[in-house]
C-alpha positions as CSV (number, residue, x, y, z in Angstrom):
1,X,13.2,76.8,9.4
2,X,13.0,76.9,5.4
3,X,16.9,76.9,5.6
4,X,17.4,74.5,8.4
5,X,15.1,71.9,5.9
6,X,17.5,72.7,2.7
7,X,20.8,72.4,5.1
8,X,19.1,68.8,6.4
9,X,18.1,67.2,2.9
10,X,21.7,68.6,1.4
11,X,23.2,66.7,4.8
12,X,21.3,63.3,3.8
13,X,22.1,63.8,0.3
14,X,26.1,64.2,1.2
15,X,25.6,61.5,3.5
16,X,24.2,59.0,1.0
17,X,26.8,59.9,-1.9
18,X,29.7,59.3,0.7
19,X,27.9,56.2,1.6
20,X,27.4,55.0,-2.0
21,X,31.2,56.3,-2.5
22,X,32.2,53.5,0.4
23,X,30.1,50.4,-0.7
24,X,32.0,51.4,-4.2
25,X,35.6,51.2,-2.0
26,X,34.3,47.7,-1.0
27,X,33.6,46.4,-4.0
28,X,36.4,47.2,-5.1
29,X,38.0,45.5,-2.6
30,X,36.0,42.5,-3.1
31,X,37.0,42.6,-7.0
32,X,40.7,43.3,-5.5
33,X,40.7,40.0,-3.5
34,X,41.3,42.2,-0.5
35,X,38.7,40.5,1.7
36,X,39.2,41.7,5.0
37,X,39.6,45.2,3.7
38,X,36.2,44.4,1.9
39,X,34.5,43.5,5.7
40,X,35.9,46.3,6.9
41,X,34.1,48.8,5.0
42,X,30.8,47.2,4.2
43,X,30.5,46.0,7.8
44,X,29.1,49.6,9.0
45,X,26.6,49.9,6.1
46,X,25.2,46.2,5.5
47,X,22.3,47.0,7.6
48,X,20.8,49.5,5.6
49,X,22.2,49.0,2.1
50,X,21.4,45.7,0.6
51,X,24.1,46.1,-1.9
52,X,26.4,46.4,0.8
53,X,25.5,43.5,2.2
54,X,25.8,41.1,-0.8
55,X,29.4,41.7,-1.2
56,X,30.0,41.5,2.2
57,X,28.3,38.3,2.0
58,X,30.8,37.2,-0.8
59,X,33.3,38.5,0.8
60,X,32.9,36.1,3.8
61,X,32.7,33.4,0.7
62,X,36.2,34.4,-0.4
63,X,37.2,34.0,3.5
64,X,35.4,29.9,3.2
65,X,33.0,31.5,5.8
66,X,30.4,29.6,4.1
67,X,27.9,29.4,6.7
68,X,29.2,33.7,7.9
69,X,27.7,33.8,4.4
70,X,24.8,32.3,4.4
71,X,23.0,34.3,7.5
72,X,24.7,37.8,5.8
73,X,22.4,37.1,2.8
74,X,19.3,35.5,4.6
75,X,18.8,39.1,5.9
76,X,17.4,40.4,2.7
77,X,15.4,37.1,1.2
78,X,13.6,39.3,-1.6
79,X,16.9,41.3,-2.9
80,X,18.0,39.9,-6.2
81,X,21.9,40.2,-5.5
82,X,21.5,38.7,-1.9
83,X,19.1,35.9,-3.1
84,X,22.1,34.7,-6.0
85,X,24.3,34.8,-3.1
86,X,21.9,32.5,-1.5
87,X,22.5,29.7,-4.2
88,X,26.2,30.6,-3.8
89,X,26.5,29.5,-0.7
90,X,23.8,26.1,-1.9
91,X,26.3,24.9,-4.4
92,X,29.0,25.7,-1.9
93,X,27.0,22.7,0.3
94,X,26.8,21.0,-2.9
95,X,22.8,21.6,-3.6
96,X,23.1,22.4,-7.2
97,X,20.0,21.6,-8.3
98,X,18.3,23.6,-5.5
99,X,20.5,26.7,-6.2
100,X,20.0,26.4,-10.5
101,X,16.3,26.3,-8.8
102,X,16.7,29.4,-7.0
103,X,18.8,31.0,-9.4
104,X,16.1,30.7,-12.8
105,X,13.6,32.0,-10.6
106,X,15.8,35.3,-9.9
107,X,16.9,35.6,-13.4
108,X,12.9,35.2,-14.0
109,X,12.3,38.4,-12.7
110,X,14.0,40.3,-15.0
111,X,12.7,43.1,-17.1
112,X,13.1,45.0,-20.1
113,X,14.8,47.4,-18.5
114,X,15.9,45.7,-15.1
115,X,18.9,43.9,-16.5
116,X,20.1,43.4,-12.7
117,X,18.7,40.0,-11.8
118,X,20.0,38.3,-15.1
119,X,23.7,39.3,-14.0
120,X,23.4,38.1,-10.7
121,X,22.3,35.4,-11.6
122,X,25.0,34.4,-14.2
123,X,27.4,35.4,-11.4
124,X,26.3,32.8,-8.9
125,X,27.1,30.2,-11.5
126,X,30.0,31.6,-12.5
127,X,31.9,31.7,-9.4
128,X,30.3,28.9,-7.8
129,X,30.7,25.2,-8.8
130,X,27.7,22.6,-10.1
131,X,26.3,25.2,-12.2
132,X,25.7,25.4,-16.1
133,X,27.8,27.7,-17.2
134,X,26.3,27.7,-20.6
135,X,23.2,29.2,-18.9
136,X,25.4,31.8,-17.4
137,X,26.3,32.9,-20.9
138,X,22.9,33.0,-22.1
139,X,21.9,35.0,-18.8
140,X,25.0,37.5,-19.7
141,X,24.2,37.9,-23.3
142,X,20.5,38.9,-22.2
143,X,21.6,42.0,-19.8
144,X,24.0,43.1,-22.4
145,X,21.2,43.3,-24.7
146,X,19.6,46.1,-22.4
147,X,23.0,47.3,-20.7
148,X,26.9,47.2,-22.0
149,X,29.2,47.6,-19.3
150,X,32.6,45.8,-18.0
151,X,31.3,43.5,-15.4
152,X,28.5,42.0,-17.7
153,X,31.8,41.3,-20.1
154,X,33.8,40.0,-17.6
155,X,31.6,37.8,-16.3
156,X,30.6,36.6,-19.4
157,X,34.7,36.1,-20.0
158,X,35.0,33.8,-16.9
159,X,31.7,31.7,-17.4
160,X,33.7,31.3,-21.1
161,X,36.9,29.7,-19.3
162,X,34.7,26.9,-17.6
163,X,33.7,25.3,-20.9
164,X,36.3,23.5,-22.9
165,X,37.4,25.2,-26.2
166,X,35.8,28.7,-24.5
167,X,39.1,30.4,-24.1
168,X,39.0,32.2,-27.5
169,X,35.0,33.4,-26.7
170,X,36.7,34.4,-23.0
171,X,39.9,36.5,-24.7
172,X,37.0,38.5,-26.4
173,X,34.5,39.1,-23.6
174,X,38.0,40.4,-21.9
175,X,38.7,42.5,-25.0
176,X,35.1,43.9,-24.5
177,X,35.6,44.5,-21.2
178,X,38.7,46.6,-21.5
179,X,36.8,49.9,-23.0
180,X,35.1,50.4,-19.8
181,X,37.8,52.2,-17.4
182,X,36.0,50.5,-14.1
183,X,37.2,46.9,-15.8
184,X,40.2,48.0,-17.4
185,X,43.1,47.0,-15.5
186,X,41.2,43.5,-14.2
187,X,40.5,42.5,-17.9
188,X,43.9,42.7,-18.7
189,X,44.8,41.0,-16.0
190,X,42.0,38.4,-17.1
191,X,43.7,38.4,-20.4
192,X,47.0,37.8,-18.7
193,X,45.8,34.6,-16.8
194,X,44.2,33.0,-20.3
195,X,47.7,33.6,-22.0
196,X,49.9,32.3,-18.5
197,X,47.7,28.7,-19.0
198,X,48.3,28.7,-22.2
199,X,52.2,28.9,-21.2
200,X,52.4,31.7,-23.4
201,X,54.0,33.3,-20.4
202,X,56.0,36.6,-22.2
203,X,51.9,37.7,-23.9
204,X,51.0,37.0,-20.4
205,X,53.9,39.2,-19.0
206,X,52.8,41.8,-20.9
207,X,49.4,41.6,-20.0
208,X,50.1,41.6,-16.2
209,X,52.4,44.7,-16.6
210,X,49.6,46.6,-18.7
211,X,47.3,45.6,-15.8
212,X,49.5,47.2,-13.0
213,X,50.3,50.4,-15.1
214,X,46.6,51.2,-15.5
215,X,45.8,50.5,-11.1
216,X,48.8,50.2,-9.4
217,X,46.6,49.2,-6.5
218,X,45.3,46.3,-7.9
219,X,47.6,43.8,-5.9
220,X,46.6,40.8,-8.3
221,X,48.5,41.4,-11.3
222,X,51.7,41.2,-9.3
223,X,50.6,38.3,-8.1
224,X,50.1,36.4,-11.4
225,X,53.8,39.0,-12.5
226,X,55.6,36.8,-10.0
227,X,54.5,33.7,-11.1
228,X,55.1,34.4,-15.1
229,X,58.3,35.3,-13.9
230,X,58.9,32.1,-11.9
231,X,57.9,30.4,-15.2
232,X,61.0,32.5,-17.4
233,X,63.1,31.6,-14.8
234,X,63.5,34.8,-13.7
235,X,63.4,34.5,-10.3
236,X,64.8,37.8,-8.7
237,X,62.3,39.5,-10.4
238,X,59.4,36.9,-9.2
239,X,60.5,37.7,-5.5
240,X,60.3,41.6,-6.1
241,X,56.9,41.0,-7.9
242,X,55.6,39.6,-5.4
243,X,56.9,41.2,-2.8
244,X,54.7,44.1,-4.4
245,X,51.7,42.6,-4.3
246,X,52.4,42.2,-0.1
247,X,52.5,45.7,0.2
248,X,49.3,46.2,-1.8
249,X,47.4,43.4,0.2
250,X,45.7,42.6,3.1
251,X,48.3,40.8,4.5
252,X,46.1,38.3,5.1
253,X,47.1,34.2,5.9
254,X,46.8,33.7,2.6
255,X,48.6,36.9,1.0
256,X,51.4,35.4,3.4
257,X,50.9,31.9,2.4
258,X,51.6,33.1,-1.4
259,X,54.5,35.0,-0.2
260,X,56.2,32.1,0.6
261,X,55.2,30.0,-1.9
262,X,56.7,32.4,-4.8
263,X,59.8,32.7,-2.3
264,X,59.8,28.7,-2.5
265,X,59.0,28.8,-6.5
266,X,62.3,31.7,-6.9
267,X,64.5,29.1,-4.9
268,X,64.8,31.4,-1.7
269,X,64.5,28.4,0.4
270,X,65.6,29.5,4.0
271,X,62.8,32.0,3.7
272,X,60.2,30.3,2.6
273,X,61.2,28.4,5.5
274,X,61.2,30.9,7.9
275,X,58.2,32.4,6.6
276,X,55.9,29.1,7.0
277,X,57.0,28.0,10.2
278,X,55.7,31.6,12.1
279,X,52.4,30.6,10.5
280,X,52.6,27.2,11.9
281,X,53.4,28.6,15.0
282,X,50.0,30.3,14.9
283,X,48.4,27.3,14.5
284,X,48.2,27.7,10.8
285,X,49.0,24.4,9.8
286,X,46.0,22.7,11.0
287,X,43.7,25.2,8.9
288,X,45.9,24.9,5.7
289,X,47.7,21.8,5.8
290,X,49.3,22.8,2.5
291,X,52.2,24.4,4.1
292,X,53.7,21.3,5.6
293,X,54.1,20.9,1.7
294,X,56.4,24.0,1.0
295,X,57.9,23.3,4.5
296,X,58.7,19.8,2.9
297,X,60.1,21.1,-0.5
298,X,62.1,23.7,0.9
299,X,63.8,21.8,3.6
300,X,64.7,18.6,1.0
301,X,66.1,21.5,-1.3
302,X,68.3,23.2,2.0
303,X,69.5,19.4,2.4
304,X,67.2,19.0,5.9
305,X,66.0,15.9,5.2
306,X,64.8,14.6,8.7
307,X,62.7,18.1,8.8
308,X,61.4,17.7,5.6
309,X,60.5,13.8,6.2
310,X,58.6,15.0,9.5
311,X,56.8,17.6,7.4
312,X,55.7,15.8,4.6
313,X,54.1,13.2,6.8
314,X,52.2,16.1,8.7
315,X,51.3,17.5,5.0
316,X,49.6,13.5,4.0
317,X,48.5,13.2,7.1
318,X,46.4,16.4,7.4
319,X,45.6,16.9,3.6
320,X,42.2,16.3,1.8
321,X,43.6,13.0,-0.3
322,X,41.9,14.9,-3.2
323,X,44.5,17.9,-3.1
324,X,47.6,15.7,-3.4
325,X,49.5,16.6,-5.7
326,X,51.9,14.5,-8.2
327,X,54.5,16.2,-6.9
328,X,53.8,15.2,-3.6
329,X,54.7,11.7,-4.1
330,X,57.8,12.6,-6.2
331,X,58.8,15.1,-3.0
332,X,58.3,12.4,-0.6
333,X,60.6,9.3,-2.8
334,X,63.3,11.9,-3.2
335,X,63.5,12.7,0.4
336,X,62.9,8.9,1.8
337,X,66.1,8.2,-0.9
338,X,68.3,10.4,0.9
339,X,68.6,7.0,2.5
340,X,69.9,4.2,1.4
341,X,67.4,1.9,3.8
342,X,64.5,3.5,2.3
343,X,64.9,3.2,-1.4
344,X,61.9,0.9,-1.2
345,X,59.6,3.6,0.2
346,X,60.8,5.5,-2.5
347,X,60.0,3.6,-5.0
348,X,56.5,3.1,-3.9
349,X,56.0,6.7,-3.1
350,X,57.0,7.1,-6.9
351,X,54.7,4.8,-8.1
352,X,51.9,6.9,-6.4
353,X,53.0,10.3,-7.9
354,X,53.1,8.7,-11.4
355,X,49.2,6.9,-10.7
356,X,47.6,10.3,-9.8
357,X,49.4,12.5,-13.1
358,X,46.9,12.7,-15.3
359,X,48.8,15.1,-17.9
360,X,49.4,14.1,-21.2
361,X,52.8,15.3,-21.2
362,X,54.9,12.6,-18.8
363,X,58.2,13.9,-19.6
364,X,58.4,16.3,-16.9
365,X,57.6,13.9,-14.3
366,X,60.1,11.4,-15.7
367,X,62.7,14.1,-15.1
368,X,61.7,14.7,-11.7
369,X,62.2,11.1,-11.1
370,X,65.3,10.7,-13.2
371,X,67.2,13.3,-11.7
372,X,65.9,12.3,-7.7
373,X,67.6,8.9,-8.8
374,X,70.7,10.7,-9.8
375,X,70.7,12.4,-7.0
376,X,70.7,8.6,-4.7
377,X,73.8,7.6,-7.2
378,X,71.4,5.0,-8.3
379,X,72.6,6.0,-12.2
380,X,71.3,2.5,-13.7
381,X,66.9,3.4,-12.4
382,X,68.0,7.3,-13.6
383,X,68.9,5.9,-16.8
384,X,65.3,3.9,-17.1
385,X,63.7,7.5,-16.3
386,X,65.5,9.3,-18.5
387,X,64.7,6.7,-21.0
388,X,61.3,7.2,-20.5
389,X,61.3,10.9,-21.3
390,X,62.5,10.8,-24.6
391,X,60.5,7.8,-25.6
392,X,57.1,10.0,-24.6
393,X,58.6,12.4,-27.6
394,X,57.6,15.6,-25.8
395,X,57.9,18.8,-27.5
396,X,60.0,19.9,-24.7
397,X,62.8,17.8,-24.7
398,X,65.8,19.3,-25.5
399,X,69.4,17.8,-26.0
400,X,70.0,18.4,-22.6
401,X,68.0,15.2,-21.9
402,X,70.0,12.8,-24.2
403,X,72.8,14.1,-22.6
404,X,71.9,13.1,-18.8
405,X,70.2,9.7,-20.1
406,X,73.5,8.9,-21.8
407,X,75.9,10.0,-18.5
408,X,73.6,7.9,-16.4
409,X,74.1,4.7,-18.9
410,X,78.0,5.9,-18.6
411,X,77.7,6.2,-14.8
412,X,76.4,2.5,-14.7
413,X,78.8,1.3,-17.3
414,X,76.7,0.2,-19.3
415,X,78.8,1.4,-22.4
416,X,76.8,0.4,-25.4
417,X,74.0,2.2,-24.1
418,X,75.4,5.4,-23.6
419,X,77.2,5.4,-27.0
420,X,73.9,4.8,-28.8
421,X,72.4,8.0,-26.9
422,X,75.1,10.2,-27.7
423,X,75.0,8.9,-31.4
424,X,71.8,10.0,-31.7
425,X,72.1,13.0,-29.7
426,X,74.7,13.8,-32.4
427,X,72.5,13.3,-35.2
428,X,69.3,15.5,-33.8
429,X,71.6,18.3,-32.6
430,X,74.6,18.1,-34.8
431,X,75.8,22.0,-33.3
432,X,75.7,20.5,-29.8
433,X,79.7,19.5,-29.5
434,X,79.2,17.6,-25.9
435,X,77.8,14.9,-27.6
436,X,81.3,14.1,-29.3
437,X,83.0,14.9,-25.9
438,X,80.7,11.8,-24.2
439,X,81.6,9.2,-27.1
440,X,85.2,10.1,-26.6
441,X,84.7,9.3,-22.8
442,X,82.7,6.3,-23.3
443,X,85.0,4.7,-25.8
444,X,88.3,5.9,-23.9
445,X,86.3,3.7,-20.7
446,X,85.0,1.2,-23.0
447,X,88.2,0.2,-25.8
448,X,90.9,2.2,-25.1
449,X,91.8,2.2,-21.5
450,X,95.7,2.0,-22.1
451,X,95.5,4.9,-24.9
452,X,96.5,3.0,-27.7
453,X,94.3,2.2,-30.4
454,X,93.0,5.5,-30.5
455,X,89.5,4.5,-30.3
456,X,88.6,7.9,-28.9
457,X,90.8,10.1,-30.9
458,X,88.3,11.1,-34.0
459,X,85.8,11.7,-31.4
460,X,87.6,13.9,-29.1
461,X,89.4,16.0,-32.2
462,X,85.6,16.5,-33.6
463,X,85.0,18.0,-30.0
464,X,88.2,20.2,-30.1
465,X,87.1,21.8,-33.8
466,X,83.6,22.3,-32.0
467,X,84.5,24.7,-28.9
468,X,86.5,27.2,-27.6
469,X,90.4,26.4,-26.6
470,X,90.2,29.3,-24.4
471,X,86.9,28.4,-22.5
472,X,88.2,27.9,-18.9
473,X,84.5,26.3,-18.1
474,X,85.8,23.8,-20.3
475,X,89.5,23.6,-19.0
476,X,89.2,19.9,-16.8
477,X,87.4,18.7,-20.4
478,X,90.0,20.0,-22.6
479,X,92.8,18.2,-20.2
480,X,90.8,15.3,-20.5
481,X,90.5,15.3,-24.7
482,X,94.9,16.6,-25.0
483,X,96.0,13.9,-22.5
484,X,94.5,11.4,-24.4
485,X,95.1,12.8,-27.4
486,X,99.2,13.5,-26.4
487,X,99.1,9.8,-25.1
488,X,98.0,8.1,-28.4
489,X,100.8,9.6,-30.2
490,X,103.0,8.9,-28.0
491,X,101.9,5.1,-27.4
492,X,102.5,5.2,-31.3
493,X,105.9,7.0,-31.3
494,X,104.4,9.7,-33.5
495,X,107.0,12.4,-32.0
496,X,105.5,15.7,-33.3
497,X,102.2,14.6,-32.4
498,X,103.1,14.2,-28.8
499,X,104.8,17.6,-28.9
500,X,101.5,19.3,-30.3
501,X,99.5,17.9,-27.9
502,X,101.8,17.9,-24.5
503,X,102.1,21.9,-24.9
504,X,98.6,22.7,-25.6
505,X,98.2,20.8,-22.2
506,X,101.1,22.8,-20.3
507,X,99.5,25.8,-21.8
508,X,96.3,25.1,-19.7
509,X,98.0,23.7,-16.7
510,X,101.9,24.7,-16.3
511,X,101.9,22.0,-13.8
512,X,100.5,19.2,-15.5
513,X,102.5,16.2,-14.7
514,X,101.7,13.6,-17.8
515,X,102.2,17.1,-20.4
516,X,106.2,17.1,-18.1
517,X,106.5,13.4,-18.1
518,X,105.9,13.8,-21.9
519,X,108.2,16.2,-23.0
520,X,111.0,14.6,-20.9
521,X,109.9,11.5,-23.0
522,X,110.3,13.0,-25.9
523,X,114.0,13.1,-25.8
524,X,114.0,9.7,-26.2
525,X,111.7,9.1,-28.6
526,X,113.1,8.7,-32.3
C-alpha cells in the first residue's frame, strides 16, 4: 500500500508538471498571436487552473469575443490575473473609469514579495484603451523592484510606446527585456516594430531577422519581415516572408486576411484577388468589411474597374466611417475617373481623402492624386498636384517629381511652365541629364517647330555630353535629340554638320528615313 501511495503522489506530481508544461504552450500561443491554438490548449484546463483561464480569457479578447471574455474571467472574481482581465473587457465597453477603479484596487493588494497583482494590473492598461499608461509604468517599475524578468520589461516597453516622446524609454525596456531567453526573440521583434515606425526600415529588418533566428516559431516577426520588405520595395521577398509566417500560424481569418493584404502590398494583384473573394464567399465580408477595400485596390490596379467600383461601394457602405482611410477616397476618385462622365465624382471623392489626412507630410497624397489625374489624361489638374508636392518642400521629394510636374505642364502645353520646372530641376540636380532632354523638347514644341533657329540645340547637345550613346533605353530619345540636331544644320546649310549628325542617326536606326533623306541631300548641298 506504502508503494501504491508513492506511485499515486509521483502520478499527481507528473500530472501537474505536464499540466503547468501546457498552460506554458498556451501562453505562448497567446504571446504568439496564435489565438485559436491558445483556446485549444487552455480550454481542457481552465476549470481548475486559474492561470489557465485568464489567458484563455484574453485570448477570446484577441478573437473581439468581448463578452466570451467577460464570463471566462467572472469564473474566478477573487484571482488577481482574472480580475485585470475583468477591467479589460470594462474598457473594451468603454468604462474606464470603472476598470482604473477595479484595477488600483488589484494593484492594492500587492506585497513585498507578491509582485503579481502590480503586473497584471499594468497589463490591463497596457493592452486595453482609456487607461493611464503612466500609471502602468509606475505599477511596472514597482514589481521590478521585487522581481526582474522579461515580461515585467516588456510590458513596461509597450505602456512606453503609448505616451508621446516614450519610444526611446520603450527601445530600453526592450533592451532589458532581451537578457531573459523567454522574451528574447519578442523583444527584438518589439525593437523591430519601434524602428519600422520610425521608417527606419533596414534597423528594423534586422531586428525582425534576429527575432526569427532566435524562435523560428514565432510567426510574428515574418509578419512585420514582409512588411519592411514591402517598404524597400522588395516585394518577392515580402511575398515569401509572409508566406512563412502562414505556415507558422493559425491560419486563422485574419492570418489569411494579412496574407492577402501583403500579396496586394508586393503587387500580386490577381491573388490577392483570388484570395479575398473565397473569404467573401464565406460570408467574410460582412464581419470584416475591410476586404472590399483590397478587393477594390487590386481590381483598379488589374484594370477591372466596374469590379472595383462595385466593391468599394460595398467597402463605404459597410465600414465603421471612423476606419476610412485617406486612401480610400483617393482609390475611389481614381477608379470613378476611369470615366470620363464621372470626373466630378472624382473630384469630390478627392476632396474627402485630402479632409481626413491628417499627416504633416502632404506630398505623398499629392502624388497619389497627381498621378490618378495622369492616369485620366487630364495633364493640366496633374500639373496643379504635382505642383502642390514640391511646394509642401517634403524631404522626400526627389527629382523624379519635377520631372512629372514639368511633362504634365508639357502635356497641357502650357510651355512656360514646364521650362521653368525643368530649369530648376536643373539647378537642384545638376547630374540629372533628363532635365536638359525636357527643355530641348519644350523649346523644339514651343520656338522651333520647323528646326531652324536652333532654339533646342544647346539644350539637347548638354543632354548628349550627359548620357550614354550606346544606351538603347535611351535610343527613341537619342533619335529625337540627332534628328533635330541633323535638321538644324542642315536648315543652315552647315554640310559637315549634317553629315555628323545623319550617321550617328543611321547608326541607331539603319532605316531611319530623315538620316537617308539627309545624306541624299547632302549631295546637293554646297
Amino acid at each position: 500500500m506504502k508503494f501504491k501511495g508513492v506511485l499515486a503522489i509521483g502520478l499527481l506530481m507528473l500530472s501537474a508538471s505536464l499540466s503547468a508544461q501546457t498552460v506554458d504552450e498556451g501562453i505562448t500561443m497567446y504571446k504568439y498571436a496564435r489565438f485559436e491554438s491558445a483556446k485549444k490548449i487552455l480550454e481542457p484546463l481552465a476549470a481548475s487552473n486559474p492561470m489557465a483561464n485568464y489567458y484563455l480569457g484574453l485570448s477570446e479578447l484577441g478573437l473581439e469575443n468581448n463578452a466570451a471574455a467577460k464570463t471566462i474571467f467572472q469564473k474566478y472574481p477573487e484571482d488577481v490575473a482574472n480580475n485585470s482581465g475583468t477591467a479589460r473587457v470594462l474598457f473594451n465597453e468603454n468604462k474606464g473609469p470603472e476598470a482604473m477603479s477595479m484595477l488600483t484596487k488589484t494593484a492594492a493588494k500587492a506585497k513585498k514579495k507578491d509582485w503579481a497583482p502590480l503586473r497584471y494590473a499594468a497589463d490591463a492598461i497596457t493592452y486595453s484603451e482609456g487607461g493611464d499608461p503612466n500609471m502602468a509604468v509606475e505599477w511596472y517599475k514597482k514589481a521590478i523592484e521585487t522581481e526582474r524578468n522579461g515580461d515585467l520589461y516588456m510590458g513596461m516597453g509597450d505602456a512606453y510606446r503609448k505616451m508621446q516622446g516614450g519610444g526611446g524609454n520603450a527601445m530600453s525596456s526592450y533592451e532589458d527585456a532581451e537578457a531573459f531567453p523567454v522574451t528574447k526573440s519578442i523583444a527584438n521583434y518589439k525593437m523591430g516594430s519601434l524602428w519600422y515606425a520610425a521608417k527606419n526600415y533596414d534597423s528594423a529588418l534586422v531586428k525582425f531577422n534576429k527575432s526569427s533566428e532566435l524562435d523560428d516559431t514565432n510567426p510574428l516577426p515574418y509578419k512585420a519581415l514582409a512588411d519592411a520588405y514591402y517598404r524597400v520595395k522588395k516585394y518577392k521577398t515580402a511575398k515569401e516572408k509572409i508566406e512563412k509566417y502562414l505556415e507558422r500560424s493559425d491560419k486563422s481569418i485574419t492570418d489569411l486576411i494579412e496574407y492577402a493584404n501583403v500579396l496586394y502590398l508586393s503587387q500580386d494583384y490577381p491573388n490577392a484577388i483570388s484570395r479575398m473573394n473565397e473569404l467573401v464567399a464565406k460570408g467574410e465580408g460582412d464581419k470584416r468589411p475591410y476586404m472590399y477595400r483590397v478587393l477594390g485596390y487590386s481590381q483598379y490596379e488589374t484594370k477591372d474597374y466596374a469590379n472595383a467600383l462595385m466593391n468599394m461601394n460595398k467597402f463605404f457602405a459597410k465600414i465603421d466611417p471612423k476606419k476610412i482611410l485617406p486612401s480610400d477616397y483617393i482609390y475611389l476618385g481614381r477608379i470613378l475617373l476611369t470615366d470620363s462622365l464621372k470626373s466630378a465624382e472624382a473630384a469630390a471623392a478627392f476632396d474627402k481623402g485630402i479632409a481626413i489626412d491628417t499627416t504633416k507630410d502632404k506630398a505623398p497624397l499629392y502624388k497619389q492624386l497627381g498621378d490618378a489625374f495622369k492616369d485620366a489624361q487630364l495633364y493640366g489638374i496633374a500639373a496643379q498636384y504635382y505642383q502642390k508636392v514640391l511646394e509642401t518642400n517634403s524631404p522626400a521629394i526627389e527629382a523624379n517629381d519635377y520631372w512629372w510636374c514639368g511633362a504634365m505642364y508639357y502635356y497641357n502645353k502650357n510651355y512656360e511652365s514646364a521650362d521653368s520646372l525643368y530649369k530648376l530641376m536643373g539647378e537642384k540636380y545638376p547630374t540629372e541629364p533628363s532635365s536638359f532632354y525636357m527643355r530641348g523638347n519644350v523649346t523644339l514644341a514651343s520656338k522651333d517647330k520647323d528646326y531652324k533657329n536652333g532654339a533646342a540645340s544647346d539644350f539637347f547637345t548638354k543632354w548628349l555630353s550627359m548620357v550614354k550613346i550606346d544606351d538603347p533605353v535611351k535610343k527613341k530619345n537619342l533619335i529625337k535629340a540627332y534628328t533635330y540636331l541633323a535638321m538644324v544644320a542642315y536648315n543652315a546649310d552647315k554640310k559637315e554638320e549634317t553629315r555628323e549628325f545623319a550617321t550617328k542617326l543611321q547608326t541607331l536606326d539603319p532605316n531611319d528615313d530623315t538620316a537617308k533623306q539627309l545624306m541624299v541631300a547632302l549631295e546637293a548641298m554646297k
